[in-house]
MDAnalysis code that builds the backbone (N, CA, C; Angstrom):
import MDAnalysis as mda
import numpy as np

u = mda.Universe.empty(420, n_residues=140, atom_resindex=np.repeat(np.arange(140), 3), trajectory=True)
u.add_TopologyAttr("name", ["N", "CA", "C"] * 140)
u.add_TopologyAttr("resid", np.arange(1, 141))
u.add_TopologyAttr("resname", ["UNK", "UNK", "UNK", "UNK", "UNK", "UNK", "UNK", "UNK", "UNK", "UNK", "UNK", "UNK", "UNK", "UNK", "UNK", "UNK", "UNK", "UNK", "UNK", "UNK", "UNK", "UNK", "UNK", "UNK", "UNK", "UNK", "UNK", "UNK", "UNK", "UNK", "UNK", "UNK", "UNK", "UNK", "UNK", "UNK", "UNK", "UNK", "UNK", "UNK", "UNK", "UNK", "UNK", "UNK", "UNK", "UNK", "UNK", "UNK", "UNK", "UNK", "UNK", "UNK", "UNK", "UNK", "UNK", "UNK", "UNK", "UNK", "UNK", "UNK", "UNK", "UNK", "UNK", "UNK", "UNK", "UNK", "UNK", "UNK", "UNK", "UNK", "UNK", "UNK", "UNK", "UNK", "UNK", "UNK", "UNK", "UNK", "UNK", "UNK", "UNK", "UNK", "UNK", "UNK", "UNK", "UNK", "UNK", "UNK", "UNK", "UNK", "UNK", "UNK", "UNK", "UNK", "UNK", "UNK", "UNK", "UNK", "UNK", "UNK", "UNK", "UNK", "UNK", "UNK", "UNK", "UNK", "UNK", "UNK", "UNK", "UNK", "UNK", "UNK", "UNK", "UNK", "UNK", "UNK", "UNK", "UNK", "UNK", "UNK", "UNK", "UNK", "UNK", "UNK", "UNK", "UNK", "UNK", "UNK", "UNK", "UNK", "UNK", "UNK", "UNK", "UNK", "UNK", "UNK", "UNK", "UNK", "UNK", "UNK"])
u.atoms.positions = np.array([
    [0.840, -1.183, 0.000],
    [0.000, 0.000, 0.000],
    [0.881, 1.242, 0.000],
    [0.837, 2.137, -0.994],
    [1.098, 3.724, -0.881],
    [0.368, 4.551, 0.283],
    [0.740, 5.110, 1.201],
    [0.291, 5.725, 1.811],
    [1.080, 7.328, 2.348],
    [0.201, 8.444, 2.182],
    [0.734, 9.100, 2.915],
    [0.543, 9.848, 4.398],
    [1.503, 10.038, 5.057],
    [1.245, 10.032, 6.374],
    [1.151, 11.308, 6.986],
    [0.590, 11.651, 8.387],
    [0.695, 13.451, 8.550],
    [1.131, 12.876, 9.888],
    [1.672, 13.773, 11.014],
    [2.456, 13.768, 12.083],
    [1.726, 12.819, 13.166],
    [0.213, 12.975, 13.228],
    [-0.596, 12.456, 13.950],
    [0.350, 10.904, 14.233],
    [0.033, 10.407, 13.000],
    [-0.064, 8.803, 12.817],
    [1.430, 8.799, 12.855],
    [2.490, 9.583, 12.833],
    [3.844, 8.810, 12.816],
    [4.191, 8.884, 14.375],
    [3.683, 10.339, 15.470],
    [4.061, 10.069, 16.247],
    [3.544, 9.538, 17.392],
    [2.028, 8.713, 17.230],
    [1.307, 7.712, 17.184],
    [2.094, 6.773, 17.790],
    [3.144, 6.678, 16.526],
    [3.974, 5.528, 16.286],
    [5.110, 5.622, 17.391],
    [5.841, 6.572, 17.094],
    [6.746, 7.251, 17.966],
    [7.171, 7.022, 19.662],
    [5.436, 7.448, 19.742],
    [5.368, 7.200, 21.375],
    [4.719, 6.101, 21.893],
    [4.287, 4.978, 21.364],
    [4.221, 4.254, 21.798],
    [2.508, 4.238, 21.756],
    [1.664, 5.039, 21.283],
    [0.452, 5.444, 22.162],
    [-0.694, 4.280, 21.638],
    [-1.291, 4.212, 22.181],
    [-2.811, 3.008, 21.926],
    [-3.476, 3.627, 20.472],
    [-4.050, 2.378, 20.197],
    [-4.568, 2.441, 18.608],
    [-3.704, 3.099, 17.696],
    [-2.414, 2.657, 17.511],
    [-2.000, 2.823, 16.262],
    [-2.654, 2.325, 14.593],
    [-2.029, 3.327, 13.619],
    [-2.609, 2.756, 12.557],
    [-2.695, 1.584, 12.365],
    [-3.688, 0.696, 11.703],
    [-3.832, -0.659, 11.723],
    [-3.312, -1.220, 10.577],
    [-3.230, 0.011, 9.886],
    [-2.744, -0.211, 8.346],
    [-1.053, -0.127, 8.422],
    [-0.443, 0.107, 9.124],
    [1.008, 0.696, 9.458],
    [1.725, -0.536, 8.616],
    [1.587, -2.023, 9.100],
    [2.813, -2.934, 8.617],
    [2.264, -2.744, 6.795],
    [0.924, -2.648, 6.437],
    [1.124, -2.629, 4.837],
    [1.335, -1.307, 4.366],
    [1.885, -0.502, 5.062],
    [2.800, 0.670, 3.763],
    [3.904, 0.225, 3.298],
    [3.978, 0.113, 1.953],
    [5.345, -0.301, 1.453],
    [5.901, 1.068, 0.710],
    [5.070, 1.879, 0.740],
    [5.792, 3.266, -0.117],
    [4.744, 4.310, 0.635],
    [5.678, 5.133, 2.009],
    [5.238, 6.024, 2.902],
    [5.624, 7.368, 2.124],
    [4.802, 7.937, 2.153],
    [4.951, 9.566, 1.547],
    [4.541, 10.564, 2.592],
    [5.011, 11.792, 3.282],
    [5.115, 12.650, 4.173],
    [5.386, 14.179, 3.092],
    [4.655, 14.688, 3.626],
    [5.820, 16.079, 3.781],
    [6.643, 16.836, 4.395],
    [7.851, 17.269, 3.155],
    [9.376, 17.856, 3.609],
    [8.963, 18.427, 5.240],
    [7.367, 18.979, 5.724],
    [8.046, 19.813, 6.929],
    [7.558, 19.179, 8.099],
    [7.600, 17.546, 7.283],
    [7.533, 16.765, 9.018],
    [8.706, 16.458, 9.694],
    [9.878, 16.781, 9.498],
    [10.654, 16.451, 10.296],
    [11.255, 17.869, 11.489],
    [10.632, 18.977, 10.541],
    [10.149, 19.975, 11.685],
    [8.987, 20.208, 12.311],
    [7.905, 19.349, 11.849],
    [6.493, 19.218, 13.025],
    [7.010, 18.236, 13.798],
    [7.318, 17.251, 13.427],
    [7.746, 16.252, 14.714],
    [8.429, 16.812, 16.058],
    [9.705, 16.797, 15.607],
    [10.491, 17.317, 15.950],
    [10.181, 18.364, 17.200],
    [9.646, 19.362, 16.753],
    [8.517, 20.529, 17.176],
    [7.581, 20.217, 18.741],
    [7.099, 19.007, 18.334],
    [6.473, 18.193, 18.836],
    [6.787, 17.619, 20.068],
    [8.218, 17.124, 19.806],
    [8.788, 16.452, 20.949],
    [9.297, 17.518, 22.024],
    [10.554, 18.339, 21.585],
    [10.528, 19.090, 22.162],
    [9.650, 20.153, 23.691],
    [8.046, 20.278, 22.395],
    [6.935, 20.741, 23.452],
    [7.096, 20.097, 24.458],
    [6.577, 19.124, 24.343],
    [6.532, 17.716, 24.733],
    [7.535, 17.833, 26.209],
    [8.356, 18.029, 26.321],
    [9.622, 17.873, 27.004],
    [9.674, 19.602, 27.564],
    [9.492, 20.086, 26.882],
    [9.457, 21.189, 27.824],
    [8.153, 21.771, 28.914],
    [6.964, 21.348, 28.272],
    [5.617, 21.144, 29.142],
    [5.876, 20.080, 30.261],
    [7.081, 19.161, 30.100],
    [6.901, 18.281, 31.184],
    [5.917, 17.459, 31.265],
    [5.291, 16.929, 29.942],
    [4.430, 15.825, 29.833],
    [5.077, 14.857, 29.617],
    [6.459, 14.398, 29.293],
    [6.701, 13.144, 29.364],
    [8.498, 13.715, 30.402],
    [9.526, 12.516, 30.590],
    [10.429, 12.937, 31.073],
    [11.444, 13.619, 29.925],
    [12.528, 14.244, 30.408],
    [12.964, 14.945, 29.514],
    [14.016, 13.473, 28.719],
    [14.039, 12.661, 29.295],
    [15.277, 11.194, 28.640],
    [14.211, 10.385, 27.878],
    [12.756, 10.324, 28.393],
    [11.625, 10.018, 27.105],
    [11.622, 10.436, 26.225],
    [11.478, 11.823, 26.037],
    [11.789, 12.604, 24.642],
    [12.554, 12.319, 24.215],
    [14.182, 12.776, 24.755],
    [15.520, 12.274, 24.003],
    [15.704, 10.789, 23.497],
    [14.841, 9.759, 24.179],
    [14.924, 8.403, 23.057],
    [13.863, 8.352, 22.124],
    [12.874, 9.061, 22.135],
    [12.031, 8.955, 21.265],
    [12.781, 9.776, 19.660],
    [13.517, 10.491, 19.503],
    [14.139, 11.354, 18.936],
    [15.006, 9.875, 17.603],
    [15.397, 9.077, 18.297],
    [16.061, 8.021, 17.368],
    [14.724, 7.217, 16.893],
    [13.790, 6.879, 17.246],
    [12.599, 6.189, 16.451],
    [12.097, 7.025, 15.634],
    [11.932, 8.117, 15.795],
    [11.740, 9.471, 14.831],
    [12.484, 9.378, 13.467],
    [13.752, 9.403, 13.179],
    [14.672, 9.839, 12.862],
    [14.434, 7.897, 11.596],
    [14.370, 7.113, 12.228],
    [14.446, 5.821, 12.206],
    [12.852, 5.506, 10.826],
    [12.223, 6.228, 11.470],
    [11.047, 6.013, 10.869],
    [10.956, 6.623, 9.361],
    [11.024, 8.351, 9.716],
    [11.407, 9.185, 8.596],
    [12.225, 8.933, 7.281],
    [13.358, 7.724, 8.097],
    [14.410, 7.204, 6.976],
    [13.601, 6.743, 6.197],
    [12.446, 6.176, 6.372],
    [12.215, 5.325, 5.580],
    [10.569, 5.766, 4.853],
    [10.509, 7.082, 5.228],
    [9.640, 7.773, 3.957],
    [10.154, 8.851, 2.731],
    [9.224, 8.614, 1.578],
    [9.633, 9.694, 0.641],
    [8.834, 10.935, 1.142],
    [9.768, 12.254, 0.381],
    [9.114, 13.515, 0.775],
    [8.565, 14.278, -0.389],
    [7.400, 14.751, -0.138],
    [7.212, 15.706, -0.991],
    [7.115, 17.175, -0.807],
    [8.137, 18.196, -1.487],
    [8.724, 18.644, -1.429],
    [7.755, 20.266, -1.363],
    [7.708, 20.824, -0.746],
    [6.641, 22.098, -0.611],
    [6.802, 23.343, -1.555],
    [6.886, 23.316, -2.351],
    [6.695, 24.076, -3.561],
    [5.520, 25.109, -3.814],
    [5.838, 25.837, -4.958],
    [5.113, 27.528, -4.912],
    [3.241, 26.581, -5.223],
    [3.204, 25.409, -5.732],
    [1.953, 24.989, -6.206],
    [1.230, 24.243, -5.156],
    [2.113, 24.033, -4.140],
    [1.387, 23.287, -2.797],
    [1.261, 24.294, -1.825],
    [1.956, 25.242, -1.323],
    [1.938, 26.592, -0.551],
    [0.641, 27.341, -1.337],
    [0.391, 27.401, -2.551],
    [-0.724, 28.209, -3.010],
    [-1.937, 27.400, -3.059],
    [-2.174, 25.790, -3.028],
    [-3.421, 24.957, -2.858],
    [-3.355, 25.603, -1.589],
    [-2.567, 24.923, -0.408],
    [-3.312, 25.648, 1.185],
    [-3.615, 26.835, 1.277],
    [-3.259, 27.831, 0.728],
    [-3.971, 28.929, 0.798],
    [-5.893, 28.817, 0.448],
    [-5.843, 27.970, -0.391],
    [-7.390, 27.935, -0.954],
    [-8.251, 27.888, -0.006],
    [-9.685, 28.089, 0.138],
    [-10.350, 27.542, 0.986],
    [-10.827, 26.425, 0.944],
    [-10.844, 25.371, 2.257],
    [-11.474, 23.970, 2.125],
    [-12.891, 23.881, 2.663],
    [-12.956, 22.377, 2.389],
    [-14.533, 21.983, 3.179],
    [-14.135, 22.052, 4.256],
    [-13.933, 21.837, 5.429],
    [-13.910, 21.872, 6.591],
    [-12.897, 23.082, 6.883],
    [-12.963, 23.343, 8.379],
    [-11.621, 24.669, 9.028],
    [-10.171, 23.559, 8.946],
    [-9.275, 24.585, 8.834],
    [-7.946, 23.532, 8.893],
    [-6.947, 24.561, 9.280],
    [-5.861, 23.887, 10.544],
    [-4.540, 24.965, 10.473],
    [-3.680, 24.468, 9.216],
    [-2.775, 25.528, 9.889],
    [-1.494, 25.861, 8.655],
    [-1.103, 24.163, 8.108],
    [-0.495, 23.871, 9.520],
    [0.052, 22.444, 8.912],
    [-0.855, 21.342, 8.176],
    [-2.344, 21.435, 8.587],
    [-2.772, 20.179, 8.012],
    [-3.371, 20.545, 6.781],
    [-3.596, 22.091, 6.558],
    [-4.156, 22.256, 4.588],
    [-2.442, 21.727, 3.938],
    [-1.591, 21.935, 4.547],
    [-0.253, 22.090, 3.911],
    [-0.162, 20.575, 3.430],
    [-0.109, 19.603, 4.551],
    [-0.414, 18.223, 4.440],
    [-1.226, 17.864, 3.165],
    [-2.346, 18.369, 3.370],
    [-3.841, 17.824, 2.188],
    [-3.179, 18.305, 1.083],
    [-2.545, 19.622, 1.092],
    [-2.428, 19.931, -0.060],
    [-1.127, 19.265, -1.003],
    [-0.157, 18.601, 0.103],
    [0.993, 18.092, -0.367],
    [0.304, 16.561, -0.900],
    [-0.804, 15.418, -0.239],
    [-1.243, 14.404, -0.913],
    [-1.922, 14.671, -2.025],
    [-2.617, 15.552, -2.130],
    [-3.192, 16.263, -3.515],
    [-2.752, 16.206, -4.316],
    [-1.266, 16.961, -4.306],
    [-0.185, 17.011, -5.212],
    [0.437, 15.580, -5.434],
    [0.689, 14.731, -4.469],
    [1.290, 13.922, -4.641],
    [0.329, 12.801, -5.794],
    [-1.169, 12.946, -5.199],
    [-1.993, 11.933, -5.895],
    [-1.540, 12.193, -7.834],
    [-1.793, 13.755, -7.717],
    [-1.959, 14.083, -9.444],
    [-0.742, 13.739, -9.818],
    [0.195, 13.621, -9.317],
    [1.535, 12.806, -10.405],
    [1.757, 11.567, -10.096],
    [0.711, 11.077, -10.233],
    [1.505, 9.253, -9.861],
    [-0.116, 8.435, -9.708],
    [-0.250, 7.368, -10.340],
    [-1.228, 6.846, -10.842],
    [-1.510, 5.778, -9.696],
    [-0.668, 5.348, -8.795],
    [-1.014, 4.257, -7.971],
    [-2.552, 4.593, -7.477],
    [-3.067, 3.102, -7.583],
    [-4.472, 3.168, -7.528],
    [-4.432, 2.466, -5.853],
    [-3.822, 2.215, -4.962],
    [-3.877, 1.524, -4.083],
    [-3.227, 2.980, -2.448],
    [-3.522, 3.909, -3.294],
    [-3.067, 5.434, -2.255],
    [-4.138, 5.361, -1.164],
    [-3.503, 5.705, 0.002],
    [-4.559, 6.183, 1.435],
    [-3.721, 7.564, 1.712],
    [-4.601, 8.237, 2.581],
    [-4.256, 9.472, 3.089],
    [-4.490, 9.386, 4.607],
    [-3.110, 8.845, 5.547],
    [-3.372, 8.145, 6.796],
    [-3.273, 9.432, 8.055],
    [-4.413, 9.873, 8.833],
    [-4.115, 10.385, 9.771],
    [-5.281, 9.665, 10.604],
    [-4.596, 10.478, 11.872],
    [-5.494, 9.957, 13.063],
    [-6.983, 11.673, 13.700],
    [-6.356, 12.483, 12.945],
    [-7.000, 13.688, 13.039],
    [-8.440, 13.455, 12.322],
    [-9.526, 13.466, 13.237],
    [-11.152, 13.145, 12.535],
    [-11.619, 14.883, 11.206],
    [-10.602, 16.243, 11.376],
    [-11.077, 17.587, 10.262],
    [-10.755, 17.062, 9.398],
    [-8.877, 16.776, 9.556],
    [-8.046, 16.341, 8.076],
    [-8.681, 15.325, 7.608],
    [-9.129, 14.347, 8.183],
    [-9.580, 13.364, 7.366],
    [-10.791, 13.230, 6.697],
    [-11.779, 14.276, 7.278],
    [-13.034, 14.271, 6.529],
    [-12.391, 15.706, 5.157],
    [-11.965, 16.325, 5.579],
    [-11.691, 17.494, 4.293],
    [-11.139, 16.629, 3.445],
    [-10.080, 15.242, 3.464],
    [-9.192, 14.713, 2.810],
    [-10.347, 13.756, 1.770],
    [-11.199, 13.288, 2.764],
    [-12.656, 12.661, 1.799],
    [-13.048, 13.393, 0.920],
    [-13.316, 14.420, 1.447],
    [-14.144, 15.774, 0.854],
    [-13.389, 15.828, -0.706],
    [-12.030, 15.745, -0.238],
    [-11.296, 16.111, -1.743],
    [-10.974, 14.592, -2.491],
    [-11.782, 13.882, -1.894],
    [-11.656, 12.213, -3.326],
    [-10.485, 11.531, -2.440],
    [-9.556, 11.884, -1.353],
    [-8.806, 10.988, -0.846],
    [-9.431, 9.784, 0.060],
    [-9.198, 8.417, -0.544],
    [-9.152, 7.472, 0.253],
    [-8.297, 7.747, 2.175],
    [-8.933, 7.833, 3.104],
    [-8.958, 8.229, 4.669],
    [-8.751, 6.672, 5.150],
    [-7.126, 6.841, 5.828],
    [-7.325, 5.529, 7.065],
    [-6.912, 5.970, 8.188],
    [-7.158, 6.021, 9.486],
    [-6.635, 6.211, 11.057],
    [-7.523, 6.769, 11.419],
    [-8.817, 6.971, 10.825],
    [-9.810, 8.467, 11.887],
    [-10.643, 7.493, 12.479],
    [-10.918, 6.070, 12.243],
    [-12.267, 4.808, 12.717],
    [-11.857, 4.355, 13.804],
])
């Protein structure tokens, strides 16, 4: 399965947390966008400075991160994906997750695989991601 992923579902993965994607072992070709390794990232940090997890939790979670990422392709945020999120959608959306929709969007129109999901665990992104013809797995 092609799938692409938004931060939800990788750091899902990351931390260990209940109900991970179910679909996770059949991605064989993970697609992200270039600015998840600064949402993650982002993420952990908070994370560690709110004092919701310990600060040596964070710092090992940082190599499963890093571990995971290796092993997705990126698509790359360009003047034609920065100007889809600008558009207005069906549903409200922040910065990062039109950026997301708009990077599988892009990704769908150049590449014919008929077997694509658009995996988050977020119930907006994933109904706007319907909204726009994307096959949705992690919101059930």
């Amino acid at each position: 399965m092609t799938a692409y992923l938004d931060a939800s579902v990788i750091l899902r993965i990351v931390f260990v947390e209940p109900d991970p994607l179910v679909e996770w072992d059949a991605i064989t070709n993970g697609w992200t966008s270039a600015l998840i390794r600064v949402e993650c990232a982002r993420t952990l940090d908070r994370i560690r400075h709110l004092k919701l997890a310990p600060g040596e939790a964070t710092g090992q979670r940082l190599p499963v991160l890093e571990r995971i990422l290796k092993g997705l392709q990126t698509v790359e945020l360009g003047p034609s994906i920065l100007t889809r999120a600008c558009q207005p959608l069906p549903v409200p959306l922040g910065t990062l997750d039109a950026l997301h929709l708009a990077s599988a969007l892009a990704w769908r129109e150049q590449h014919s695989d008929h077997d694509f999901a658009f995996a988050t665990h977020d119930r907006a992104l994933g109904r706007a991601a319907r909204t726009m013809g994307l096959v949705v797995i992690g919101t059930d």
